[in-house]
C-alpha positions as a Markdown table, in Angstrom:
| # | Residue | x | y | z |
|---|---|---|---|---|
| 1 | Unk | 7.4 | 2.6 | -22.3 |
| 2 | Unk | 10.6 | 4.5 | -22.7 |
| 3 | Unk | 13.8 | 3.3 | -21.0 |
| 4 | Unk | 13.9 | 7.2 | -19.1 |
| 5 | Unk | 10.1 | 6.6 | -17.8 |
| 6 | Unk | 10.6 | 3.2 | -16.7 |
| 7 | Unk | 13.5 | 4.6 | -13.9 |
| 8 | Unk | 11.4 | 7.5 | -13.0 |
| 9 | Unk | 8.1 | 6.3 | -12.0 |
| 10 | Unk | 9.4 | 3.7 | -9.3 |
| 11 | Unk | 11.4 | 6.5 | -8.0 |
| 12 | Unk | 8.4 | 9.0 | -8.2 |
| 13 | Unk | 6.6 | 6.4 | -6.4 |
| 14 | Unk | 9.2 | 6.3 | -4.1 |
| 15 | Unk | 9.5 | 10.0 | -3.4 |
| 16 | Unk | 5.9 | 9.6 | -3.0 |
| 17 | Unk | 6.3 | 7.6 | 0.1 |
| 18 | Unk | 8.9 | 9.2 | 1.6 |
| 19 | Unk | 9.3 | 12.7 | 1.3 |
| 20 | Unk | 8.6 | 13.5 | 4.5 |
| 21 | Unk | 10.1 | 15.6 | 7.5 |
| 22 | Unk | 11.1 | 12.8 | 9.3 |
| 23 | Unk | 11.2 | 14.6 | 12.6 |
| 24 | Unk | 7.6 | 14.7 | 12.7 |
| 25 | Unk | 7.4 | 10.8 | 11.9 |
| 26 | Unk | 6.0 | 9.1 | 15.2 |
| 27 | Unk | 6.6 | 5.4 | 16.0 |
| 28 | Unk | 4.5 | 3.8 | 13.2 |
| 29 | Unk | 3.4 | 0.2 | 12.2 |
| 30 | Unk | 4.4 | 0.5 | 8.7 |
| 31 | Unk | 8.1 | -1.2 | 8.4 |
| 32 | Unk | 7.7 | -0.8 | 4.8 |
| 33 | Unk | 6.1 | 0.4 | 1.5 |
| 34 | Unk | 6.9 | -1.9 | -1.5 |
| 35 | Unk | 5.5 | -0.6 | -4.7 |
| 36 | Unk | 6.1 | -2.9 | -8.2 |
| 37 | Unk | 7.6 | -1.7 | -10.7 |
| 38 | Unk | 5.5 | 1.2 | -12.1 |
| 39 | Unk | 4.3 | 1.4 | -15.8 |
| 40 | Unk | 1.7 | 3.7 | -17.6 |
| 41 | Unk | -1.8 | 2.4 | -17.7 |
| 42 | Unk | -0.6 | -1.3 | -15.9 |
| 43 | Unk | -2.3 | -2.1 | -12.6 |
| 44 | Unk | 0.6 | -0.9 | -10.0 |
| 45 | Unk | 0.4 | -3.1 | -7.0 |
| 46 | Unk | 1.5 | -2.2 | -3.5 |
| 47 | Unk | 2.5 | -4.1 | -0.5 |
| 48 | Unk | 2.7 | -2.7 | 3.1 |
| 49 | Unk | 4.6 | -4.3 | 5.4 |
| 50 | Unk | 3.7 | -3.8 | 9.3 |
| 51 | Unk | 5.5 | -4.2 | 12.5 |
| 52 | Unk | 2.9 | -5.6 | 14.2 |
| 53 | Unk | -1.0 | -5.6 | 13.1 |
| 54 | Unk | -2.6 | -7.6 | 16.2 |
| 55 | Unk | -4.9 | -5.0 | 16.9 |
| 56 | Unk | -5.8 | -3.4 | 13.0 |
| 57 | Unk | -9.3 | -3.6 | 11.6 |
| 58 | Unk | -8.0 | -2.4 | 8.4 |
| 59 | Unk | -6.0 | 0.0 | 5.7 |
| 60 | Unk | -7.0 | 1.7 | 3.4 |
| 61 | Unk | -4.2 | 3.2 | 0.4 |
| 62 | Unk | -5.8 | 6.2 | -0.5 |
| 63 | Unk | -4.2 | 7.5 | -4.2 |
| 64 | Unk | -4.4 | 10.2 | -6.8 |
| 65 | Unk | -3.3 | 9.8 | -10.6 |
| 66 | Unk | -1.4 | 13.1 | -12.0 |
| 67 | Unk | -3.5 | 16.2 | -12.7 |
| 68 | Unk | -6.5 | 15.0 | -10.3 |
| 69 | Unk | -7.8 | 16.7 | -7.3 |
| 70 | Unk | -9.4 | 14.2 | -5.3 |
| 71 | Unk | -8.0 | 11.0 | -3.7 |
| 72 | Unk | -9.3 | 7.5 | -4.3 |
| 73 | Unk | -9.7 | 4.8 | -2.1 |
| 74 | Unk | -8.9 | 0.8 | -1.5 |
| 75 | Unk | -9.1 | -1.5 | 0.8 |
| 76 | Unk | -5.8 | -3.2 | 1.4 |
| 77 | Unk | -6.0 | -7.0 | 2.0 |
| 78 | Unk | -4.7 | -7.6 | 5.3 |
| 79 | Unk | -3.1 | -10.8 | 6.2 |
| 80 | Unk | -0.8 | -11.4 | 9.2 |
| 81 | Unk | 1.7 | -8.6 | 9.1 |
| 82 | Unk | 1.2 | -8.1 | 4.9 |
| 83 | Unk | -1.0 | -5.8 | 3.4 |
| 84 | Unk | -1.7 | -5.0 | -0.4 |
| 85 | Unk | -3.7 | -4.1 | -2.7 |
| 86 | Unk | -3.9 | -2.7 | -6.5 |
| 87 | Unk | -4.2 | 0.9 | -8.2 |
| 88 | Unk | -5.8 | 0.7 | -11.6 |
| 89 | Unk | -4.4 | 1.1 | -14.5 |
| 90 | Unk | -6.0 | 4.0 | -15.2 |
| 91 | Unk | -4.4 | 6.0 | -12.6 |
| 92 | Unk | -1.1 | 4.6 | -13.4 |
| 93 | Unk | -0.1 | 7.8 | -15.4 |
| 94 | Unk | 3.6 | 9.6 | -15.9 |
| 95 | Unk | 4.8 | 11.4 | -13.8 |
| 96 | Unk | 3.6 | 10.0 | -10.7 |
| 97 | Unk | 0.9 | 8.6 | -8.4 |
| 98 | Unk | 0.4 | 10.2 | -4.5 |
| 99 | Unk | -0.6 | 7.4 | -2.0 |
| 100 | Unk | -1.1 | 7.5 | 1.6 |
| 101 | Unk | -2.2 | 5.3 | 4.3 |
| 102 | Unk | -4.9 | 5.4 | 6.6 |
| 103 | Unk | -4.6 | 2.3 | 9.4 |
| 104 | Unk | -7.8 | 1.9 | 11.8 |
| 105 | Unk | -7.7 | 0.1 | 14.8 |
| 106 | Unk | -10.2 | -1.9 | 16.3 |
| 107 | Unk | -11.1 | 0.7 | 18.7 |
| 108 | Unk | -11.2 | 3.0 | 15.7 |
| 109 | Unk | -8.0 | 5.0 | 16.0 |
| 110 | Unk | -6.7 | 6.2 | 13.2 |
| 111 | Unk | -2.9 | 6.3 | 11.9 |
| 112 | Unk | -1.9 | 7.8 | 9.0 |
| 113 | Unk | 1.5 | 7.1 | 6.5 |
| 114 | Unk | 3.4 | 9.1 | 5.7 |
| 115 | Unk | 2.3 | 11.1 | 9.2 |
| 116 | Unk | -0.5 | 13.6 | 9.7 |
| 117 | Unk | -2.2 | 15.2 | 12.6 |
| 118 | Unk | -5.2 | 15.9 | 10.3 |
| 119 | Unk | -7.8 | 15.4 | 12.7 |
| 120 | Unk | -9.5 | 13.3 | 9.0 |
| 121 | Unk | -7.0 | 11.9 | 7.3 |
| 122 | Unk | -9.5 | 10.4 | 4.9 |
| 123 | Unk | -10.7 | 14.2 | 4.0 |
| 124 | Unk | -7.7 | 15.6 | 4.4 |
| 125 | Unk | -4.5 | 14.1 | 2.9 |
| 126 | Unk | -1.2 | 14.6 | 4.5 |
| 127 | Unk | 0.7 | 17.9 | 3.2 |
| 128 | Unk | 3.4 | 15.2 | 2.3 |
| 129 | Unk | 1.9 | 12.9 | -0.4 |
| 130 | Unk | 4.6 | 14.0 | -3.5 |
């Protein structure tokens, strides 16, 4: 992988994650979004770290590789206040990857990261995934 590529997929990644109007941001659980570092076609693993995840059934990372139209989905591991789970290689491709969150309570609220009013998150991605 070239030197150039290297630096600009973890900050694609990271644009990814927070390019956002933050004005619209409610009070979330997510504290943080900790991708590794990114390399074409190497499993890119992500670690969400919450606030507080008493109440959470689950999360599921929803991503896209470049150049397709439909989002994937995984189920993140959730342990304590620690989430993460691993995009596969295959999607790992220059220039970047979209992800989003979807957190479901146990009384089956729905949260979305970055935030969406979509009344489906999981049909309809946040405008802000890039």
């Amino acid at each position: 992988m070239t030197k150039s590529l290297r630096c600009l997929l973890p900050a694609i990644v990271f644009a990814v994650l927070f390019a956002h109007d933050l004005e619209a941001q409610v009070a979330t659980r997510v504290a943080s979004v900790i991708p590794d570092e990114a390399a074409p076609g190497i499993p890119l693993a992500v670690t969400v770290e919450l606030t507080q995840a008493a109440d959470l059934e689950g999360i599921i990372l929803l991503y896209r590789a470049f150049g397709e139209s439909e989002f994937r989905r995984i189920e993140m591991d959730l342990r304590g206040t620690r989430a993460v789970a691993t995009i596969p290689a295959a999607a790992v491709l220059p220039p970047f990857v979209e992800i989003y969150l979807v957190l479901r309570d146990r009384a089956g609220k729905l949260e979305v990261y970055p935030f969406s009013d979509s009344p489906d998150p999981l049909a309809n991605p946040p405008l802000n995934t890039k």
